[in-house]
C-alpha positions as CSV (number, residue, x, y, z in Angstrom):
1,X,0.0,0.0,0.0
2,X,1.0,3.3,-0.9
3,X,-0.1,6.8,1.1
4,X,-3.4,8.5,-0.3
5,X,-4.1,11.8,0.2
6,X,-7.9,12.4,0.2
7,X,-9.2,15.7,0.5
8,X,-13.3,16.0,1.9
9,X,-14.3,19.6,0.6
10,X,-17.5,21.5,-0.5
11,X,-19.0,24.9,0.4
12,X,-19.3,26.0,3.6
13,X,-22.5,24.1,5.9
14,X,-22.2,20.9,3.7
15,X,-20.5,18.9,6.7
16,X,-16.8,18.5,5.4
17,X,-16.2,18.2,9.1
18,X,-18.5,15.5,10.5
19,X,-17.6,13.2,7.1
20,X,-14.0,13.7,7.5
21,X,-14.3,12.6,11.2
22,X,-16.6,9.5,9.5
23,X,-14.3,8.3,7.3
24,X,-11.2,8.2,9.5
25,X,-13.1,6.2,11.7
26,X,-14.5,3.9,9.3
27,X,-10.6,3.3,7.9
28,X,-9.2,2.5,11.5
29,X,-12.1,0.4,11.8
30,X,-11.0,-1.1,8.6
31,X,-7.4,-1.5,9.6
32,X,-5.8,1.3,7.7
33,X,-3.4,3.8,9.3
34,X,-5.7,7.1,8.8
35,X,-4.8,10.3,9.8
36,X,-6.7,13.8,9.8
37,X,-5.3,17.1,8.3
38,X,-7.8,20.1,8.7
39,X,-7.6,23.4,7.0
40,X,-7.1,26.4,7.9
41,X,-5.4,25.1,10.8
42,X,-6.4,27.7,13.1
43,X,-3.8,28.6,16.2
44,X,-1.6,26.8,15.1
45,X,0.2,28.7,12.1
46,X,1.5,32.0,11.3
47,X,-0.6,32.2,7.9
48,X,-3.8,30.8,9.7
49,X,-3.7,33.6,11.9
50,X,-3.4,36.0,9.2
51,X,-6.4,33.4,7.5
52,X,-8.1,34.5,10.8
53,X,-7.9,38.1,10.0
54,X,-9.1,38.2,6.5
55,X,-11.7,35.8,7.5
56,X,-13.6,38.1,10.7
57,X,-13.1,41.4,8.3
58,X,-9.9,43.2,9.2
59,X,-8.8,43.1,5.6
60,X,-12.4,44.4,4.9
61,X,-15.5,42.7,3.0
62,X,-14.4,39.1,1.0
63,X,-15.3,40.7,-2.3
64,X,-13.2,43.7,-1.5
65,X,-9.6,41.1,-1.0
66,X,-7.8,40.7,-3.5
67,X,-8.6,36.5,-4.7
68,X,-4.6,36.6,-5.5
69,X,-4.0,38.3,-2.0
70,X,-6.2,36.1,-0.1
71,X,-5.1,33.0,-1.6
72,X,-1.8,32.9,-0.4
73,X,-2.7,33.5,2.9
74,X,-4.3,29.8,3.0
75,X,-1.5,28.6,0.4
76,X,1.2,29.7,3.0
77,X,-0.7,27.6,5.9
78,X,-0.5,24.5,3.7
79,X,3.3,25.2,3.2
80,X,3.4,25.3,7.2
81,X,2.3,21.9,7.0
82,X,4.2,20.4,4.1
83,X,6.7,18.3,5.5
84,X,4.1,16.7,7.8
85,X,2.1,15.9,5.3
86,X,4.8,14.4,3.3
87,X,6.5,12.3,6.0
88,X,2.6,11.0,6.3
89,X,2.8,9.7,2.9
90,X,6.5,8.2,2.8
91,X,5.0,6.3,6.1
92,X,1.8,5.0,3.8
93,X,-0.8,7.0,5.7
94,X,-4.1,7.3,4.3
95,X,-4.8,11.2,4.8
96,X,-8.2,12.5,5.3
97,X,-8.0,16.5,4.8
98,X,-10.9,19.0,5.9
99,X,-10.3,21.5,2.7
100,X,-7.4,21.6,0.9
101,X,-6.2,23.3,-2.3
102,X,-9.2,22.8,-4.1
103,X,-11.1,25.2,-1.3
104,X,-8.9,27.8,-2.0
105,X,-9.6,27.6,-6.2
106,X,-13.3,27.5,-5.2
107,X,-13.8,30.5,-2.7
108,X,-11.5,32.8,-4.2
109,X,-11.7,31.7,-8.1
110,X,-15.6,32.8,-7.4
111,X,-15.0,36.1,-6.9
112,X,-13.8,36.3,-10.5
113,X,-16.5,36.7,-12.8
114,X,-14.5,36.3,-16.3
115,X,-13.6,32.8,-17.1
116,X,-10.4,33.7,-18.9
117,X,-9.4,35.8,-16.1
118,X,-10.7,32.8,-13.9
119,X,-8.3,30.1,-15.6
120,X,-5.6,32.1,-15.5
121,X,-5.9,32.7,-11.5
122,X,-6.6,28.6,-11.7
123,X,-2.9,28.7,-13.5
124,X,-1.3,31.1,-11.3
125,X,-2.3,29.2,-8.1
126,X,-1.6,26.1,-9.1
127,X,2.0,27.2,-9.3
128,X,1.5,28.7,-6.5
129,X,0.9,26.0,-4.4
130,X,2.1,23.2,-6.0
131,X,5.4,25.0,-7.7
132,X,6.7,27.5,-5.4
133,X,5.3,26.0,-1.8
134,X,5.7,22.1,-3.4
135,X,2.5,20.9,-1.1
136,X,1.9,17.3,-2.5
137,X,-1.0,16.8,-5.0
138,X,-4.3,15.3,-3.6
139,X,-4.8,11.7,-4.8
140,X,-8.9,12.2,-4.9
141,X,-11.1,14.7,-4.1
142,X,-14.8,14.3,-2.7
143,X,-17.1,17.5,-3.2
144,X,-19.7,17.0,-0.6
145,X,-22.6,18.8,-2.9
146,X,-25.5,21.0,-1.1
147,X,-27.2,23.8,-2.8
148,X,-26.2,27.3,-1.1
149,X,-29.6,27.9,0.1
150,X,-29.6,24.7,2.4
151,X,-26.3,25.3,3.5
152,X,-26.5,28.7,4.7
153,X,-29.8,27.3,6.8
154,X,-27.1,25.0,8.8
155,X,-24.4,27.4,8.7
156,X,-26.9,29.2,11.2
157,X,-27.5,26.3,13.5
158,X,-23.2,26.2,14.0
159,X,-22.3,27.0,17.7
160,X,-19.9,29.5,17.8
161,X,-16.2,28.7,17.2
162,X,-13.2,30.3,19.0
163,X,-11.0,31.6,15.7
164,X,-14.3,33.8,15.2
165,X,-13.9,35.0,18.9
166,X,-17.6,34.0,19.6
167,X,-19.3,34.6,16.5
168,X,-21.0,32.2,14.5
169,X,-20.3,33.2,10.8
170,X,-17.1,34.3,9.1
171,X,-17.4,36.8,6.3
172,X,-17.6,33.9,3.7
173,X,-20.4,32.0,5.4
174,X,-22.4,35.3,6.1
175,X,-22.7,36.2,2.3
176,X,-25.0,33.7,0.3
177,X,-23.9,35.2,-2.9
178,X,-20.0,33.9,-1.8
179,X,-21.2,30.1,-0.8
180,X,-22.9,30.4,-4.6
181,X,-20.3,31.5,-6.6
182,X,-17.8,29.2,-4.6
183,X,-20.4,26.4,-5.2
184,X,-20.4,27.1,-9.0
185,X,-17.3,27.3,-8.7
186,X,-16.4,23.8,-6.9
187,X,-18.8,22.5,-10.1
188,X,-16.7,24.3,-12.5
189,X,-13.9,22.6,-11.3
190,X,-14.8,19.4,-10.8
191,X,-16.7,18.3,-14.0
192,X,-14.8,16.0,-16.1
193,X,-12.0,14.9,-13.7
194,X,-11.1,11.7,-13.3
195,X,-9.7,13.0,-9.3
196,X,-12.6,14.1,-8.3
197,X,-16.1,12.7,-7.0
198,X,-19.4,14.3,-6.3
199,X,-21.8,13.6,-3.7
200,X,-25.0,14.6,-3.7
201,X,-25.8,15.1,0.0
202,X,-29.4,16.0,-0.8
203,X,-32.7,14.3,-1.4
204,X,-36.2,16.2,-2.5
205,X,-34.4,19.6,-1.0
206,X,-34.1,18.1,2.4
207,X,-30.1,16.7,3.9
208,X,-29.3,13.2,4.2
209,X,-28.7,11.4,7.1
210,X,-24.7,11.7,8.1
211,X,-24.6,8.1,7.6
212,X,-26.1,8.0,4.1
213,X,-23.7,10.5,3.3
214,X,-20.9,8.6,4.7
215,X,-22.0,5.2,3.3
216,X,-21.7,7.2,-0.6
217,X,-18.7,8.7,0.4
218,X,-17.0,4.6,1.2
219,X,-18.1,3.7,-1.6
220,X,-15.8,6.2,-3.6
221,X,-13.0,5.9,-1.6
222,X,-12.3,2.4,-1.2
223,X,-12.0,1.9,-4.6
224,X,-8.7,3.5,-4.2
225,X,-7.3,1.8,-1.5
């Protein structure tokens, strides 16, 4: 066996967090040596504290930030974590990771409304990340699909979370208009790739059960074990 590195994304609200928790525990259960990754990785990295800014609004509105500045915010907290992740692989880990370099195409690509223009940030941040900062290419990628409308709904049910210093919403998960584009976005991305697998988490407008999700989402991945 070889390390996998498996990324769970999707717009904010469409449970990346409670599947990736799912699936590590359905691989140790399974026997293989899983590990978690989750980003931003908040408190714990010089970039993710400067994620942490641009995300409660020091740096001002999402739209009004730069998608070139903002991205290598996140692309330098993956670079923080590079070598981890690569001693992972060389020790044939399977590696579950909450977001990845895919979430940073999705929510900052959207704010770009031109698809040249959009391709060619695609372009510049793949070098970006995988060129300059060398962060390892993901082996598959899961987009946990739920229409923005449904998703903000359980963005408001969150409990507040300590990077947002008590608040429930960031200022991507407070604008609708930013989980659609993003969403789009993720769709753009994903159609056509043989990497990447999407999961309808939705049946007649209402959520599945975390289960049913996590039953679809086996399915794809142990077809690359």
């Amino acid at each position: 066996m070889t390390g996998k590195l498996i990324v769970i994304t999707g717009i904010d609200g469409s449970g990346k967090t409670v599947q990736t928790k799912l699936l590590y525990e359905r691989l140790m259960k399974e026997g293989y040596p899983a590990v978690i990754t989750d980003f931003p990785q908040y408190g714990k990295t010089f970039f993710a504290d400067m994620v942490t800014k641009y995300l409660t609004g020091e740096f001002g509105s999402a739209d009004s930030v730069s998608p070139y500045l903002a991205s290598l915010l996140y692309a330098g907290d993956r670079w923080e974590c590079k070598e981890q992740i690569n001693t992972w692989l060389r020790e044939d880990k399977i590696i579950i990771s909450n977001r990845y370099v895919c979430d940073n195409m999705a929510h900052q690509g959207g704010k770009i409304s031109s698809s040249p223009e959009k391709e060619k940030f695609f372009q510049w941040l793949d070098k970006l990340e995988h060129g300059i900062f060398a962060v390892p290419r993901s082996n598959l990628n899961i987009l946990l699909y739920v229409p923005a409308e449904i998703a903000y709904q359980l963005i408001e049910k969150k409990e507040q979370r300590a990077y947002l210093a008590g608040e429930k919403k960031d200022i991507h998960e407070e604008d609708i208009n930013h989980l659609r584009y993003a969403q789009q976005t993720f769709l753009e991305i994903a159609k056509g790739k043989r990497d990447w697998i999407t999961i309808d988490c939705t049946e007649d407008g209402k959520m599945l059960s975390e289960q049913a999700i996590a039953d679809k989402v086996w399915c794809v991945v142990e077809g690359i074990l």
